[in-house]
Backbone as CSV, one residue per row, in Angstrom:
resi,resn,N_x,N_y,N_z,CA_x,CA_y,CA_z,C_x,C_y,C_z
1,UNK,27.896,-19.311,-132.287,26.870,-18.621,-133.053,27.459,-18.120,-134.370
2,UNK,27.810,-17.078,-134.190,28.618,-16.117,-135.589,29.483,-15.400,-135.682
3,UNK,30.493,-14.991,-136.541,31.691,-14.097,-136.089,31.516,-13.053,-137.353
4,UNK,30.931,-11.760,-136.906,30.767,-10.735,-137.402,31.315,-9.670,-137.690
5,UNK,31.625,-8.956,-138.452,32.880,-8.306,-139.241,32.582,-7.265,-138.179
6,UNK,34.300,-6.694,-137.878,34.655,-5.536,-137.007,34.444,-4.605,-137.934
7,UNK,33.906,-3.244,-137.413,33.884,-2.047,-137.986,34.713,-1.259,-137.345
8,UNK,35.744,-0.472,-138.004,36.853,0.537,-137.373,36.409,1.930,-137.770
9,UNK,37.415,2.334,-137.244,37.016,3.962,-137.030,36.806,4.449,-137.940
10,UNK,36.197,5.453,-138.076,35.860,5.796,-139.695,34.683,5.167,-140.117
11,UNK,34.194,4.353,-139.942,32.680,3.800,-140.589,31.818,4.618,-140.262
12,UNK,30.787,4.997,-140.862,29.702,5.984,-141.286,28.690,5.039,-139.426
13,UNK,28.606,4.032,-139.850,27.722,2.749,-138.746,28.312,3.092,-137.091
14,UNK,29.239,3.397,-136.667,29.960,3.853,-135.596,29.279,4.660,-135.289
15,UNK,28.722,6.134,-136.019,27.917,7.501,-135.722,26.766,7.219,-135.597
16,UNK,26.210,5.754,-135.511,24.343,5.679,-135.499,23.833,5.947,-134.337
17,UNK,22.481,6.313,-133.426,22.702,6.077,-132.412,21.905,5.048,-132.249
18,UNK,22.292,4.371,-130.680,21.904,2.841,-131.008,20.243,3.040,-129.971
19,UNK,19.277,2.128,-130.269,18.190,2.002,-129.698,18.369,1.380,-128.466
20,UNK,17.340,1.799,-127.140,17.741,1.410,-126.273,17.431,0.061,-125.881
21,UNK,17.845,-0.856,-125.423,17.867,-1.860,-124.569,16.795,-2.483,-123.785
22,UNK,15.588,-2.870,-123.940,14.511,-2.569,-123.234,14.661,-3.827,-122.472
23,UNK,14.867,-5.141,-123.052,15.416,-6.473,-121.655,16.869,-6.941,-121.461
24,UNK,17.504,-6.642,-121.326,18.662,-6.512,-121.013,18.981,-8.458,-121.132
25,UNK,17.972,-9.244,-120.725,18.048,-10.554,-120.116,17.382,-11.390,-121.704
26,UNK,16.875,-11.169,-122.221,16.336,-11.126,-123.768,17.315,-12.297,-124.409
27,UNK,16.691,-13.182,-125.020,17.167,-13.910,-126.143,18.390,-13.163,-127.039
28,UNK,17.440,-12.185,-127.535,18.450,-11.277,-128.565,19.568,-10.718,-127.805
29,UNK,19.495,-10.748,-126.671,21.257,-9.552,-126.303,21.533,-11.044,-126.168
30,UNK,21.394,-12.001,-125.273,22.163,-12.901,-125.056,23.138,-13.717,-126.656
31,UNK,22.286,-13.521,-127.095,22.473,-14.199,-128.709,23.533,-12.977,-129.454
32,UNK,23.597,-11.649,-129.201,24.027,-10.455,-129.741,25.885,-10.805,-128.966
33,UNK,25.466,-10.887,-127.635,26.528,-11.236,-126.542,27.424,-12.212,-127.041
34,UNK,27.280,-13.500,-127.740,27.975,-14.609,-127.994,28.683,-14.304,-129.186
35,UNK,27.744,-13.886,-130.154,28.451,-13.570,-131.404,29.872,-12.167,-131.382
36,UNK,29.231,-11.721,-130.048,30.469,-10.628,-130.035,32.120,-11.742,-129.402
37,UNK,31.355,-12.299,-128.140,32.655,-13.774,-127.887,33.048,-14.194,-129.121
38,UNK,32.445,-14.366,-129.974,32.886,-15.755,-130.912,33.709,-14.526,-131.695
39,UNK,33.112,-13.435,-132.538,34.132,-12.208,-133.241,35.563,-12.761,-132.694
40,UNK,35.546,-11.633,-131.140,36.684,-11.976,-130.694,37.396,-13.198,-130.507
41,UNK,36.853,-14.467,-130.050,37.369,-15.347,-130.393,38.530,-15.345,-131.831
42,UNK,37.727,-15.785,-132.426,38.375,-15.485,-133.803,39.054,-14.746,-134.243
43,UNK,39.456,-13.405,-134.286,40.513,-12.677,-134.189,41.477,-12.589,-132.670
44,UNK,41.603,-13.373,-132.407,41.943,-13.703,-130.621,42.163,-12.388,-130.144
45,UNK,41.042,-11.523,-129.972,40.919,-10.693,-129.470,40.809,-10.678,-128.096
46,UNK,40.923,-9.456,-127.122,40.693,-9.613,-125.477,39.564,-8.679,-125.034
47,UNK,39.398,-8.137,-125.754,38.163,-6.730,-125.599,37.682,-5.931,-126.570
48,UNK,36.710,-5.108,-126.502,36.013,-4.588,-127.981,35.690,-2.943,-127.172
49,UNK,36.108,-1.851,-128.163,35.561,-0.407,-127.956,34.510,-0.402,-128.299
50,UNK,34.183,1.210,-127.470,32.562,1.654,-128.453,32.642,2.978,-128.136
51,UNK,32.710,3.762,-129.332,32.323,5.315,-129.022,32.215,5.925,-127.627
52,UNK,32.661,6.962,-127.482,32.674,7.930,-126.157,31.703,9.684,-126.693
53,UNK,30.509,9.106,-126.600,29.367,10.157,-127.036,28.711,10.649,-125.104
């Protein structure tokens, strides 16, 4: 799909809060899901954080 720029600590975008999730099974997460694989891919990454709110 796409490999989408990491945001690190400190980005203003980190503090948003995120909307909830309403199909979990959805085109869009699945499609949201790959592009996060492919990110990591590409920086041969093994795992991705997310805020502790």
């Amino acid at each position: 799909m796409a490999v989408k720029p990491i945001l690190k600590m400190g980005n203003p975008a980190l503090a948003l809060v995120s909307s909830p999730v309403e199909d979990p099974a959805s085109e869009t997460v699945h499609n949201l899901l790959q592009d996060m694989r492919d990110t990591l891919d590409d920086v041969n990454g093994i795992a991705s954080g997310t805020p502790d709110r």
